[in-house]
Backbone bond lengths (Angstrom), bond angles and torsions (degrees), N, CA, C in turn:
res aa  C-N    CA-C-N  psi(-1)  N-CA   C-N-CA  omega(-1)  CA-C   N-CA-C  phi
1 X - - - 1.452 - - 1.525 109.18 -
2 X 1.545 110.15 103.54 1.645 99.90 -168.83 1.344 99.32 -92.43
3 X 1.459 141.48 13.13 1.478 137.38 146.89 1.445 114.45 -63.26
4 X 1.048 128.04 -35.06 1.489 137.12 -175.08 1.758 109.46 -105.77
5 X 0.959 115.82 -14.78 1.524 119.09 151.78 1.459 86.20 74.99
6 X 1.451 120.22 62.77 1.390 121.98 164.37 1.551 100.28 -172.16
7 X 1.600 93.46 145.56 1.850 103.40 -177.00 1.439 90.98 -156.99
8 X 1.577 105.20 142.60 1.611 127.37 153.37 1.625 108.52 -98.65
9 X 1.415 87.60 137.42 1.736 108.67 173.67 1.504 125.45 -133.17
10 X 1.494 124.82 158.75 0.917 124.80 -142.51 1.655 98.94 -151.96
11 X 1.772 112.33 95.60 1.366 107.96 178.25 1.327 112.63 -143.19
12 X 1.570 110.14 164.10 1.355 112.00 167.41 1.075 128.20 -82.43
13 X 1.585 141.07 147.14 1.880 125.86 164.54 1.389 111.35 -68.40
14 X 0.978 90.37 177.15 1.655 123.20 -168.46 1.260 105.08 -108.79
15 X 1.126 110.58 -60.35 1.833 134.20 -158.25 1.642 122.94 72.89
16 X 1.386 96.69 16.25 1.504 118.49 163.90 1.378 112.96 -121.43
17 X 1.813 113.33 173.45 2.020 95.03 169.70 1.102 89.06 -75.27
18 X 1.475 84.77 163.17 1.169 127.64 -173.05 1.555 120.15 -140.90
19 X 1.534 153.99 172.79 1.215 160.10 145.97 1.865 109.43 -124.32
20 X 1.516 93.77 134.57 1.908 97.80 175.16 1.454 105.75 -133.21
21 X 1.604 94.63 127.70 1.550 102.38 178.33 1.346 119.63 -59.34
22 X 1.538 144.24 111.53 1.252 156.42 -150.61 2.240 107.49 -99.09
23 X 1.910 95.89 -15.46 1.377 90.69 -171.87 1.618 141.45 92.09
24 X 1.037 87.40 -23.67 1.745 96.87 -158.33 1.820 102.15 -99.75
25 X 1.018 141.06 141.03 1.451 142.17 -178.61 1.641 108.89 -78.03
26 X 1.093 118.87 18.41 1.794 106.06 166.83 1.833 93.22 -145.10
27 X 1.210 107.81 -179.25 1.527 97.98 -176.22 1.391 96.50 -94.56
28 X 1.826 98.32 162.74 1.862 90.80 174.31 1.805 112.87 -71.63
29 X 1.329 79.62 178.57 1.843 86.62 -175.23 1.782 90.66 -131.37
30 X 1.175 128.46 0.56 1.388 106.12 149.42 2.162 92.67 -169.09
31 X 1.268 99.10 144.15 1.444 104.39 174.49 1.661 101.19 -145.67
32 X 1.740 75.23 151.44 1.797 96.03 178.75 0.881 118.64 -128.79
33 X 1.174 132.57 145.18 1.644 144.39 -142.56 1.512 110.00 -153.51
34 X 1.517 124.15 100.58 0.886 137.14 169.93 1.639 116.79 -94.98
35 X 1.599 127.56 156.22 1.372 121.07 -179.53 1.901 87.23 -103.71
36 X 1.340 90.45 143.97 1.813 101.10 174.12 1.258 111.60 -119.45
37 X 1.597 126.00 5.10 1.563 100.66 157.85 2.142 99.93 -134.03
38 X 1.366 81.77 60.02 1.872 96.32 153.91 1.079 100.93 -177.91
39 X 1.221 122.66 133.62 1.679 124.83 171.70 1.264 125.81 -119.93
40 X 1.480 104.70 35.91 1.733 115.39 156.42 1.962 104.15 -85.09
41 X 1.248 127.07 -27.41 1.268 125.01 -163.61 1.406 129.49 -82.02
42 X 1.206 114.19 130.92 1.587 95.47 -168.75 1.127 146.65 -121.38
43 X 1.817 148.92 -178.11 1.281 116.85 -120.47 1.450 105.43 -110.65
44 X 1.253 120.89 117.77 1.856 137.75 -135.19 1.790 89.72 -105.10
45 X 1.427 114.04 125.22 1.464 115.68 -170.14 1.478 86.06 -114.79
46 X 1.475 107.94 159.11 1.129 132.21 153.60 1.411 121.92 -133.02
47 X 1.429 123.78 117.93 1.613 136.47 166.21 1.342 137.18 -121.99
48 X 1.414 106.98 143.49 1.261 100.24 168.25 1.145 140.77 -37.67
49 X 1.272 120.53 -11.88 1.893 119.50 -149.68 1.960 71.11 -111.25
50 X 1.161 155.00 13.06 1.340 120.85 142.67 1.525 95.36 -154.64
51 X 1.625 117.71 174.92 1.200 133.91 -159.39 1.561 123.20 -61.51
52 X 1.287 142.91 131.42 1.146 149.15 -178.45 1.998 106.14 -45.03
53 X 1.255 89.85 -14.59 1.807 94.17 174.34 1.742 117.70 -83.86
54 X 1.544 95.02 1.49 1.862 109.02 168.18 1.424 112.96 -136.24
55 X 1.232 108.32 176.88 1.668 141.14 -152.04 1.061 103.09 -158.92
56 X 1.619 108.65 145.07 1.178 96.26 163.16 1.820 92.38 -151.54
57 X 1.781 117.39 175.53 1.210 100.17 176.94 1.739 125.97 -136.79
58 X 1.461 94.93 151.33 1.560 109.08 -149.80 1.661 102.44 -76.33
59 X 1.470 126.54 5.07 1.083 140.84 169.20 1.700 106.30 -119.42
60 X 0.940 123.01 32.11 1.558 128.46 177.68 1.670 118.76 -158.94
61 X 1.414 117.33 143.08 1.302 119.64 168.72 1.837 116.47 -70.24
62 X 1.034 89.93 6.35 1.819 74.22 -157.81 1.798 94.86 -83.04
63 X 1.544 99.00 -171.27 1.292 106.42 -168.09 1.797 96.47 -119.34
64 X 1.612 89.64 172.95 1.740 107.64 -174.23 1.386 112.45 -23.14
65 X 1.424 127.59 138.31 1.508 119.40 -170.73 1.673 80.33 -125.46
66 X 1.466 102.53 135.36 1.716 102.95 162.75 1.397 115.63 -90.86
67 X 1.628 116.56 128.83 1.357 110.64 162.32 1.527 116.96 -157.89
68 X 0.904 154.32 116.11 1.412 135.65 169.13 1.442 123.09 -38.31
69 X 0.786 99.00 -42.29 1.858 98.51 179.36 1.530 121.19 -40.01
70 X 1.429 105.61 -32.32 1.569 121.66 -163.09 1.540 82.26 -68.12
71 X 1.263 122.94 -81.76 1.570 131.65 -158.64 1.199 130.00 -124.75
72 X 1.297 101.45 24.81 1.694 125.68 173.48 1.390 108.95 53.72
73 X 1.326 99.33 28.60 1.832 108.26 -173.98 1.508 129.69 44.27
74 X 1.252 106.61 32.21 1.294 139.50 169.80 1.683 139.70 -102.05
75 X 1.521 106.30 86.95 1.571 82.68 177.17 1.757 137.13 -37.39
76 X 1.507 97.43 163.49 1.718 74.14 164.48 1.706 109.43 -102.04
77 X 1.303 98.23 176.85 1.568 105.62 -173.10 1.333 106.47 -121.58
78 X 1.628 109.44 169.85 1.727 103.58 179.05 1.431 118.47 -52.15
79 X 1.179 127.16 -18.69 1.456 110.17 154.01 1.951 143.72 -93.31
80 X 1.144 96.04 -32.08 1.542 113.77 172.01 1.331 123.24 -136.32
81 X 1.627 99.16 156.77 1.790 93.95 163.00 1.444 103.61 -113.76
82 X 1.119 92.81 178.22 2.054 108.78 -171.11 1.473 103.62 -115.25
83 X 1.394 88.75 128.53 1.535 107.93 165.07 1.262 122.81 -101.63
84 X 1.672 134.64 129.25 1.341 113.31 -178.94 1.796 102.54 -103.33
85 X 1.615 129.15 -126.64 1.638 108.28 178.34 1.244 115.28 -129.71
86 X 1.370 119.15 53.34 1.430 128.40 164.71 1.801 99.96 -67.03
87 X 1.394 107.82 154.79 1.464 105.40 -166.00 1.757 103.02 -102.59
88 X 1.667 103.99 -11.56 1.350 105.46 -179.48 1.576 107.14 -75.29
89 X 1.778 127.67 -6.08 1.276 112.62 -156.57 2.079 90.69 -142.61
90 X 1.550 103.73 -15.62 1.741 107.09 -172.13 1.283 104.46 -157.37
91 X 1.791 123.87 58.58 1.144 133.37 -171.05 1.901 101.11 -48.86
92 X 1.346 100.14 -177.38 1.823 112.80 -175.69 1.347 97.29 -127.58
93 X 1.225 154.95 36.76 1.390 144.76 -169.12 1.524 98.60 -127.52
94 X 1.709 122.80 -23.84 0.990 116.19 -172.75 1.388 130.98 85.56
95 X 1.833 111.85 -20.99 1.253 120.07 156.74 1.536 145.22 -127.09
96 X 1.901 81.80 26.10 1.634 104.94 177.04 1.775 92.10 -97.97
97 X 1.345 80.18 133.95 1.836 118.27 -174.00 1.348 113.02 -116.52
98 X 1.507 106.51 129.79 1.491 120.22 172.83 1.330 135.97 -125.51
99 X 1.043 137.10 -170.88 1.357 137.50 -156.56 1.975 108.69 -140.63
100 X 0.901 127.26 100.81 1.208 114.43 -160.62 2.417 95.20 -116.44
101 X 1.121 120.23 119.71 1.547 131.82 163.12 1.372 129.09 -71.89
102 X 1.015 162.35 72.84 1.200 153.06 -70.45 2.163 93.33 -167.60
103 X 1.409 118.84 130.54 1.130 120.68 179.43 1.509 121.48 -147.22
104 X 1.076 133.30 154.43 1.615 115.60 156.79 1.642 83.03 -160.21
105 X 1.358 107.17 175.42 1.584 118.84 -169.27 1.327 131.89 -108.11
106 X 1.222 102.27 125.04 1.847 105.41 -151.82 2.118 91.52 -106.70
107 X 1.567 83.79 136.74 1.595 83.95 -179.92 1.488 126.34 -62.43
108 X 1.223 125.76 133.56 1.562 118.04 -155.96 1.303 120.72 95.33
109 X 0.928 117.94 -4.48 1.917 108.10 -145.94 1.512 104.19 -153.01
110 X 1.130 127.65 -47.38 1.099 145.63 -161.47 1.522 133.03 -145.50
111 X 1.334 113.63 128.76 1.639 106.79 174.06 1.496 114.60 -148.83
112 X 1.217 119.17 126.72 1.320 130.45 -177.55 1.791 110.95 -95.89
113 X 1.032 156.00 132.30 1.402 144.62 -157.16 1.229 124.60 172.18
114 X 1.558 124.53 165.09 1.959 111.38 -178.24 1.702 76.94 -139.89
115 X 1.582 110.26 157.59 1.253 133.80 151.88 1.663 126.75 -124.58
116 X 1.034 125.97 174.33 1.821 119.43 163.95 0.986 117.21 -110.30
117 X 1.300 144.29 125.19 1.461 170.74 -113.20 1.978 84.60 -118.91
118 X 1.690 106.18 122.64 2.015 94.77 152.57 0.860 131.78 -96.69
119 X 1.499 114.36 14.40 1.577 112.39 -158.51 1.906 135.08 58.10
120 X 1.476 100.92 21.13 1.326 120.54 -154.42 1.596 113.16 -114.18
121 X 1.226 140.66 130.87 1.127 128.67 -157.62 2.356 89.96 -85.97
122 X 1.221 75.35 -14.16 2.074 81.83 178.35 1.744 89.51 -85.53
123 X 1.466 124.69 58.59 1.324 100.69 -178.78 1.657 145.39 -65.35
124 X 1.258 158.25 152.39 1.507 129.41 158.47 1.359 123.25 -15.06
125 X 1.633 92.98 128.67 1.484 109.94 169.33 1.546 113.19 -105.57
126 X 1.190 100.18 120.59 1.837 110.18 -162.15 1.907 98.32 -99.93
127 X 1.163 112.57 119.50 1.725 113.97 157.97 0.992 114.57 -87.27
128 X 1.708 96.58 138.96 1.382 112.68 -164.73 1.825 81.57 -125.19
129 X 1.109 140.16 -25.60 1.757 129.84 -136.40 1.033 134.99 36.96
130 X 1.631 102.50 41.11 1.712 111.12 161.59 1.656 90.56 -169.22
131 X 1.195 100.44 173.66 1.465 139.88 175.50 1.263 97.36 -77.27
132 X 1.618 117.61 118.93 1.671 112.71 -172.42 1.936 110.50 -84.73
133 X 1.165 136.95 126.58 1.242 122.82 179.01 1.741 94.64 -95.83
134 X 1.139 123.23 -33.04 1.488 106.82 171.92 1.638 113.22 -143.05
135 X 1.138 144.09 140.51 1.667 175.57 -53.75 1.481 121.38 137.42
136 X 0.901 125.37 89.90 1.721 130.04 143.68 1.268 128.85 -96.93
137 X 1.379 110.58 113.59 1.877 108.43 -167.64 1.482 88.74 -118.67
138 X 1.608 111.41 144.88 1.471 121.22 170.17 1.590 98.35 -138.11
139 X 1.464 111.86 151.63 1.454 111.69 173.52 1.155 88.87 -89.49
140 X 1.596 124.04 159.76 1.289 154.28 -169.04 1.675 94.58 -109.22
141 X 1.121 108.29 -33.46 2.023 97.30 -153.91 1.792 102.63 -113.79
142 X 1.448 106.88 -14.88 1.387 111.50 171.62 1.332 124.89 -122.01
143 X 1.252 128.17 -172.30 2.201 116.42 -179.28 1.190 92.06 -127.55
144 X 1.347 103.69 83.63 1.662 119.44 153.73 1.894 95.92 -92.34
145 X 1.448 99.16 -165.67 1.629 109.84 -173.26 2.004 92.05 -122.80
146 X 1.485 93.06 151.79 1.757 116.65 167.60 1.145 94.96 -34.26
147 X 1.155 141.62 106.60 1.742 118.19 137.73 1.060 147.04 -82.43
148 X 1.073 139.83 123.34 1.747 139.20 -166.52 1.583 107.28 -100.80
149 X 0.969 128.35 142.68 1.742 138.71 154.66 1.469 101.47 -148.91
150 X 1.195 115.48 159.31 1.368 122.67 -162.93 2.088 112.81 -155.73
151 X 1.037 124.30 -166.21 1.184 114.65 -165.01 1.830 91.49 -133.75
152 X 1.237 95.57 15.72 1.796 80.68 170.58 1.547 105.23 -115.19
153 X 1.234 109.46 -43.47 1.986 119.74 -175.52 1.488 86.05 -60.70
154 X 1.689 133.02 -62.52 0.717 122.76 -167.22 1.928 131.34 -112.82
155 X 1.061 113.75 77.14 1.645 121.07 -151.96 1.569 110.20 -76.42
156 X 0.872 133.62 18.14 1.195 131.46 162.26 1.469 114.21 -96.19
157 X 1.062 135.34 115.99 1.231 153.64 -129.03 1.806 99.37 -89.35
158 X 1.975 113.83 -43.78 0.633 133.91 -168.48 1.465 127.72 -105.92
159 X 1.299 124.41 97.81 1.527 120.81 -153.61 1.289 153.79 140.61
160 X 1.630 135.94 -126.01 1.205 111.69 162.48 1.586 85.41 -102.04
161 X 1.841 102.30 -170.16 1.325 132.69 -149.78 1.457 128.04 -167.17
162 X 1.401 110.30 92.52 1.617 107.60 -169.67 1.588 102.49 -55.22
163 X 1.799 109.92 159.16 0.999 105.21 -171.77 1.545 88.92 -134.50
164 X 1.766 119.19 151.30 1.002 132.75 171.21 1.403 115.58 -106.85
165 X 0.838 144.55 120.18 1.836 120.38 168.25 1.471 119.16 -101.13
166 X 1.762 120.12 149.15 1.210 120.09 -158.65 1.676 115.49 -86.35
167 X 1.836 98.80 -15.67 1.515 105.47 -170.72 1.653 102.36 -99.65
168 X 1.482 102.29 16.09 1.699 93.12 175.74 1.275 102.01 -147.99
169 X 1.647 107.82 163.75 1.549 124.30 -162.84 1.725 113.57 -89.39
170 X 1.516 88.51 -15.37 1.744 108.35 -167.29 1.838 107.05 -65.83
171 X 1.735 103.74 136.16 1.066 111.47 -175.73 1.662 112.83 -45.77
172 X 1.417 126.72 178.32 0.840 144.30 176.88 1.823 108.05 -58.43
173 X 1.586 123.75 130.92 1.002 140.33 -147.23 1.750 111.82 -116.28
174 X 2.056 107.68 176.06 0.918 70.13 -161.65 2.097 109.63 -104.80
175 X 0.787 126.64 -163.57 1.401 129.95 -134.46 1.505 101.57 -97.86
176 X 1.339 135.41 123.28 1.639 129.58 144.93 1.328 108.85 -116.59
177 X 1.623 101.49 173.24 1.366 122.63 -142.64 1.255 90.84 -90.73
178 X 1.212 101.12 135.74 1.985 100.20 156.22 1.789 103.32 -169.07
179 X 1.618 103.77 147.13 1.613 84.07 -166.39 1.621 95.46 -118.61
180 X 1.458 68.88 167.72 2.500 76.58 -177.88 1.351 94.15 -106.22
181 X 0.901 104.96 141.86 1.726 124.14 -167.62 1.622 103.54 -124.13
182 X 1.036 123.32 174.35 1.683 129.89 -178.86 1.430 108.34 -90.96
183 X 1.459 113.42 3.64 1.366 129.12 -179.48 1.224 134.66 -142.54
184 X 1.565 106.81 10.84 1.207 118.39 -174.54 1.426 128.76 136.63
185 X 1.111 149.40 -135.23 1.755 128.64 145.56 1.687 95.72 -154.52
186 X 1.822 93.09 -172.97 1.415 96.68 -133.91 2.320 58.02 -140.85
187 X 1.192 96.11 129.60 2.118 109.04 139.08 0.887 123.79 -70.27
188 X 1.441 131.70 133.20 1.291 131.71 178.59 1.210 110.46 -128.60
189 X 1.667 126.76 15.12 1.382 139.93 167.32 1.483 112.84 -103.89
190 X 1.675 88.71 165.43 1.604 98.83 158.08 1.453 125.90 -110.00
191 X 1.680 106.08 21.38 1.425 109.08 -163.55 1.890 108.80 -71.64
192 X 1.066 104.47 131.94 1.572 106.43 -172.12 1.891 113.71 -62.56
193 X 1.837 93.88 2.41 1.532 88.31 177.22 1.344 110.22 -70.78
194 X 1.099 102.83 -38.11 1.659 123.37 -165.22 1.757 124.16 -114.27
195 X 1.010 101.90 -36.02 1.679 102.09 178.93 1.846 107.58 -131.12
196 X 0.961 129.36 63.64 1.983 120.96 178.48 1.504 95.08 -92.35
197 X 1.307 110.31 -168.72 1.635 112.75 -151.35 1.834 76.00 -97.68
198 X 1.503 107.93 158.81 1.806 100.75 165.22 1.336 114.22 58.33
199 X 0.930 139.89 -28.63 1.461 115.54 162.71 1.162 148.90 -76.99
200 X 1.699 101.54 158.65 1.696 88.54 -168.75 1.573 126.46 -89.16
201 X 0.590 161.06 84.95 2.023 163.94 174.35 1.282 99.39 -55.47
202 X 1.649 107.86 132.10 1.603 120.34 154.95 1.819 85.89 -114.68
203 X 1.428 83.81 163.55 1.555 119.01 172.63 1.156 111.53 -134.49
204 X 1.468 105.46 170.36 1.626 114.54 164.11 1.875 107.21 -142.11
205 X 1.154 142.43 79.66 1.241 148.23 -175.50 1.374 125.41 -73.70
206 X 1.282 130.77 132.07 1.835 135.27 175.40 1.806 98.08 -113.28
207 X 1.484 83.73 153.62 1.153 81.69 178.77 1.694 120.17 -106.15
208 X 1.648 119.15 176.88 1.657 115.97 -149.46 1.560 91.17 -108.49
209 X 1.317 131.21 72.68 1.833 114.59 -178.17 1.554 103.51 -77.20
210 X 1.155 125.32 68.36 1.475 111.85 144.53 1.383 104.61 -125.19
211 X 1.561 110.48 165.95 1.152 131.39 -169.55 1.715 109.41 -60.96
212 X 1.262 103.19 151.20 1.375 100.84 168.25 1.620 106.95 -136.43
């Protein structure tokens, strides 16, 4: 849906680079790439908030891994992204199949983005131009976990915030502050998942259209 600045895709590897048309009229600003016929491999992100020469993964704490292989050190462009020959993301057999999520950020609706953490319970206030209804923050430079908070588990706009994470199985967690604003939100911790002094955070944000 290139109005909503998001598309699922569906290709085979090569086991060479490669580029796959993603659809959408702007380039993505973060894609994920899962393999669908082995399920030891795991799920290889790409974002804006650092260079097409890293990866990182949406089933793991760890941080940016450098390699070419992941993305042939190539952004993607309004038409494709690049694959280089990691086998978890552009197998060589010819009949390993993947799953590729596809995004970039539509005004209103969507925001793809990184900020730096102060370590401050007054934390960064990040604009998004909307009211966030759901949030995933990952540090880029340390191995914290995905975090999710959202505006339905937790509807008070102003405050704390149950947290889910995407790289773990563990029930629902426990809560820091961060508020949704009509413009974006603001940290109100010092938890090193989300706000430490110097670090870098990507996100991925939707936006909340109901009335207030």
């Amino acid at each position: 849906n290139p109005t909503y600045g998001q598309s699922i895709v569906s290709y085979t590897g090569t086991g060479v680079n490669a580029t796959v048309g993603h659809g959408l009229s702007s380039a993505p600003e973060m894609v994920i790439v899962k393999e669908r016929s082995d399920d030891t491999g795991n799920w290889y992100v790409w974002h804006t908030g650092f260079a097409a020469t890293h990866g990182m993964f949406l089933n793991s704490t760890s941080v940016t891994a450098e390699s070419d292989n992941y993305w042939n050190d190539t952004e993607p462009t309004n038409a494709v992204f690049n694959l280089g020959t990691n086998t978890d993301i552009n197998g060589t057999t010819g009949t390993d199949t993947y799953i590729a999520y596809c995004f970039h950020s539509v005004t209103g609706y969507s925001k793809f983005g990184s900020y730096t953490g102060n370590g401050s319970t007054t934390g960064p206030t990040v604009t998004l131009g909307f009211r966030p209804a759901f949030l995933m923050i990952k540090s880029s430079t340390q191995a914290e976990n995905w975090n999710i908070i959202d505006a339905t588990r937790s509807p008070t706009n102003v405050g704390n915030k149950a947290r889910l994470q995407a790289n773990a199985s563990t029930a629902e967690g426990a809560t820091w502050a961060c508020d949704f604003n009509d413009n974006g939100f603001q940290l109100k911790t010092t938890d090193g998942e989300v706000n430490a002094n110097s670090q870098t955070y990507i996100y991925m944000a939707f936006a909340d259209k109901r009335e207030y």
